[in-house]
N, C-alpha and C positions, 0 to 999 in steps of 0.2 A: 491686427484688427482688420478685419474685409474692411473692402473700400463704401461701402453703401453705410454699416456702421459707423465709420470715420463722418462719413458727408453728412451722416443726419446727427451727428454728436460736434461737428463744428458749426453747424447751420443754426443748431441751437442755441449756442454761445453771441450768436449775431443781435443787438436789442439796435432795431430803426432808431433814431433820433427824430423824425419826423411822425405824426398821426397817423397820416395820408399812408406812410409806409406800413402801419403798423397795422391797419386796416386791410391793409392788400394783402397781407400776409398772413391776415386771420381768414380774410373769404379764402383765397386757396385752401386753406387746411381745412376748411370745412366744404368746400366743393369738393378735395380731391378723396377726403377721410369721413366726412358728416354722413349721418342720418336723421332722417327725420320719422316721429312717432305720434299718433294722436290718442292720448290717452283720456276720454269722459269727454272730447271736445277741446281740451287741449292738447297745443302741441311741444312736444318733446325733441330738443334735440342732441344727437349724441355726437361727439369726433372718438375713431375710435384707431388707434396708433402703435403701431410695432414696438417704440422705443419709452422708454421713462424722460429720456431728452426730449423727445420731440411734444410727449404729455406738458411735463413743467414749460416747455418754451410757449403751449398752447395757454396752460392756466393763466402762464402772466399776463399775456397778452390780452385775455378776456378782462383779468382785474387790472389793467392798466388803463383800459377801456371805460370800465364802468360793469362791467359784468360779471354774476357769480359764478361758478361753477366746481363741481364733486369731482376728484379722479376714482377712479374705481378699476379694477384688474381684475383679469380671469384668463382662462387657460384655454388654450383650442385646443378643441376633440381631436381634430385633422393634422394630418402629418407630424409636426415634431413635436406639437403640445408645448407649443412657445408662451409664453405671459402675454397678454396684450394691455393695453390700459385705455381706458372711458372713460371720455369727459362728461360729464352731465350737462348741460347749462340749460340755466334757469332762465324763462323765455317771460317772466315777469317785467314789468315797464322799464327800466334799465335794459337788462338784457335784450328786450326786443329792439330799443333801441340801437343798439352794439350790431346785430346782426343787423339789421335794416341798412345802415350804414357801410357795414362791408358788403354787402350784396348777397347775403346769404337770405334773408326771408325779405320778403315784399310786405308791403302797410298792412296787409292783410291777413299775416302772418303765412301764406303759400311759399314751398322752396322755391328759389329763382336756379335753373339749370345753370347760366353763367350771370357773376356779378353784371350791376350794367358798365357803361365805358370808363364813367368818372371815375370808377376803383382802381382804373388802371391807366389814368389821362395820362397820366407824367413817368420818363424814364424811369424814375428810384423806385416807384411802386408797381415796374410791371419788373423790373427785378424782384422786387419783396416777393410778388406774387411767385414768381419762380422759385424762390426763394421754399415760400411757404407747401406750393405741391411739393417738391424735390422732400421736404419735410414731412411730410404730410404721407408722399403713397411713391417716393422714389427711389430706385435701385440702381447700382451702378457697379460693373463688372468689369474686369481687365487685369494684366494689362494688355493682353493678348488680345487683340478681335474688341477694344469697348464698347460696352453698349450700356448707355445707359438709358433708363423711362422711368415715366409717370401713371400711374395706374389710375383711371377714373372709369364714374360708371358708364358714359352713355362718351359715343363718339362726340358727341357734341362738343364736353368737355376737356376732350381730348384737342379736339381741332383749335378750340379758346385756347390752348397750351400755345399750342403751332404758331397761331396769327401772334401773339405774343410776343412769342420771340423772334417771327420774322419783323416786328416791330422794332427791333433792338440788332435786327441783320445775322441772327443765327436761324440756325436750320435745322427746324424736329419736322418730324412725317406722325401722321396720323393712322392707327389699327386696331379694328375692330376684331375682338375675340368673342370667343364663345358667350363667356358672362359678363366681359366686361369689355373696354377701350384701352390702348395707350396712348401716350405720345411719346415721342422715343427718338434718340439722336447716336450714331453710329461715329465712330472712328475721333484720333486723337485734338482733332482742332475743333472739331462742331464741339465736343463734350466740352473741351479746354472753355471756348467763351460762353457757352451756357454755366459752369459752375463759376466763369470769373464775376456772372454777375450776378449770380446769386451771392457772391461774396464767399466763395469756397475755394480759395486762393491754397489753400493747405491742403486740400484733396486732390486739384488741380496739379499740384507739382509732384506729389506721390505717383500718382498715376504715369507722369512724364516721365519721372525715374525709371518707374519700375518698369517703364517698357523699353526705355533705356536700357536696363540691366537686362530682360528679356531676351532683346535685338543681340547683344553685346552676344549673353552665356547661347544665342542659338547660333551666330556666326563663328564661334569659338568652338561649339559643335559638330558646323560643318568643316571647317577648317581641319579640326581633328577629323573626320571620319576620311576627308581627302588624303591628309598626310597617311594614315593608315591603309589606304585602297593602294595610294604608290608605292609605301614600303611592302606593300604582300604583291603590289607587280612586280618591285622590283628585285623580291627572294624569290620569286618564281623564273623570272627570267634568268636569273644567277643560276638555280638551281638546273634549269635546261643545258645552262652552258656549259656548267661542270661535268651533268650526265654526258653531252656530246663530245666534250673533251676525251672523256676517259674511255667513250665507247668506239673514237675513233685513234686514241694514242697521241702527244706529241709530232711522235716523230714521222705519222700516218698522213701530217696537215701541210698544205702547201705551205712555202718558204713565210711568204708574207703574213700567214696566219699564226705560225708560230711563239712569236713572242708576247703577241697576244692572250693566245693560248696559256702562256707558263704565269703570267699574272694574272692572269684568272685563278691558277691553281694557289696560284699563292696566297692570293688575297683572294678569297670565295665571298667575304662579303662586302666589299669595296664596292663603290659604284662605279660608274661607266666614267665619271669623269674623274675619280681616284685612279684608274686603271690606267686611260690616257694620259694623265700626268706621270707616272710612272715609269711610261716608255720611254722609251732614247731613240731617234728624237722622241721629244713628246710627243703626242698625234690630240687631234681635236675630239673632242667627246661623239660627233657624229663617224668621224673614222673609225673611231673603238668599236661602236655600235655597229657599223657596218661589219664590220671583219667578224665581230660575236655573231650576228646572226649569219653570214654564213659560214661558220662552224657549226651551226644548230642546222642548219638546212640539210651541209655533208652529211650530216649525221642523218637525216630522215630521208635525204636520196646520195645512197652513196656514188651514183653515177653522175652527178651533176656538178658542172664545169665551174670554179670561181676564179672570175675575172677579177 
């Protein structure tokens, strides 16, 4: 399961115990997902939601409230031709009360761009509220490079994201696109305490994991492609020493080179410090290597003197 689908199918599962909470987490989903429509002088308004989770989590919350509302599904023309689902809700005396209260339409029944403060006075409802965009218009990617954001229309509503949760001491940045805004937080610890308080403690450690196993299967990557760069250094260098052995004879090599020499022949693929053990005495793995290279040198200047 992507991690964006996991976050908004556990976010769903989340029901506030509190009003105050359940309210803050209704104005998000309709700031980050709402429309609004005026149809003969009334107004219409829609939430309109990538998932059937995050549909049902909005229904309840409306009828937990006091509010009606229709789901309804259709398919985007655009790119993958995914389902989407809309809410209807009904802006009848109830209903307008419901939104009034989360910050979603003013007495007048006009959209308000951001709830006012009370929606978000207290710690648990500016979680809920978090809660509720991440639900509502958020994406989340990794485990490599995370990024996760919130999609809203107008920078505005994006920056309301930001002061939020620098209210609660995490760190989103705010950007403005073409048609729309983000708010949006980078790398493992900013995302970590923005999903822990939206209550996404199961998304939160997946992510941990799997960049865990990431880190793990790309150092195990490097590791191997190292051990592999030395063992082709070190068939090549075996391989010079044999060609210079043979092009120069045993019996062609000064005294001291000699015995060197004949366990290399012997053992062609030994390493440098197999070959030093071997000798009598043994010699240290830097005497072997010395003596080998020059045997390799004889060989490419046969006038050249070893000391």
């Amino acid at each position: 399961m992507a991690l964006s689908e996991q976050l908004r199918d556990e976010l769903a599962q989340i029901a506030p115990e509190r009003v105050c909470c359940r309210y803050a987490e209704l104005s998000a989903l309709f700031h980050v997902s709402g429309s609004w429509h005026l149809h003969g002088g009334t107004v219409a308004v829609h939430l309109d939601l990538a998932s059937s989770a995050a549909a049902r989590r909005a229904f309840a919350l409306l009828r937990e409230l006091g509010a009606g509302s229709e789901i309804r599904t259709y398919r985007r023309q655009a790119f993958d031709r995914s389902t989407r689902y809309q809410l209807h809700t009904d802006v009848d005396e109830p209903g307008l009360a419901v939104l009034r209260d989360a910050g979603v339409l003013s007495v007048s029944r006009a959209p308000l761009d951001v709830p006012p403060r009370r929606v978000i006075g207290r710690s648990c409802c500016r979680g809920a509220y978090l809660r509720g965009a991440l639900l509502g218009a958020g994406s989340l990617s990794g485990p490599r490079d995370p990024h996760l954001e919130v999609r809203t229309s107008s920078i505005v509503g994006a920056r309301f994201l930001v002061d939020i949760a620098a209210r609660e001491g995490l760190t989103m940045r705010a950007a403005e696109r073409r048609s729309h805004a983000v708010a949006y937080a980078k790398g493992h610890e900013a995302i970590g305490g923005l999903l822990a308080i939206a209550g996404a403690g199961d998304t939160a450690l997946r992510l941990e994991e799997d960049a865990v196993v990431a880190a793990t299967r790309a150092r195990a990557n490097r590791l191997a492609n190292a051990d592999g760069a030395n063992l082709e250094r070190t068939a090549r260098a075996a391989h010079d020493q044999l060609e210079a052995i043979r092009a120069l004879g045993v019996d062609g090599l000064p005294a001291e080179l000699v015995e060197i020499a004949e366990l290399r022949l012997r053992h062609p693929t030994a390493s440098i410090r197999e070959l030093a053990a071997k000798a009598r005495p043994p010699l240290t793995k830097a005497s072997a290597q010395r003596r080998l290279r020059s045997i390799v040198r004889l060989a490419e200047k046969p006038d050249l003197q070893v000391h």
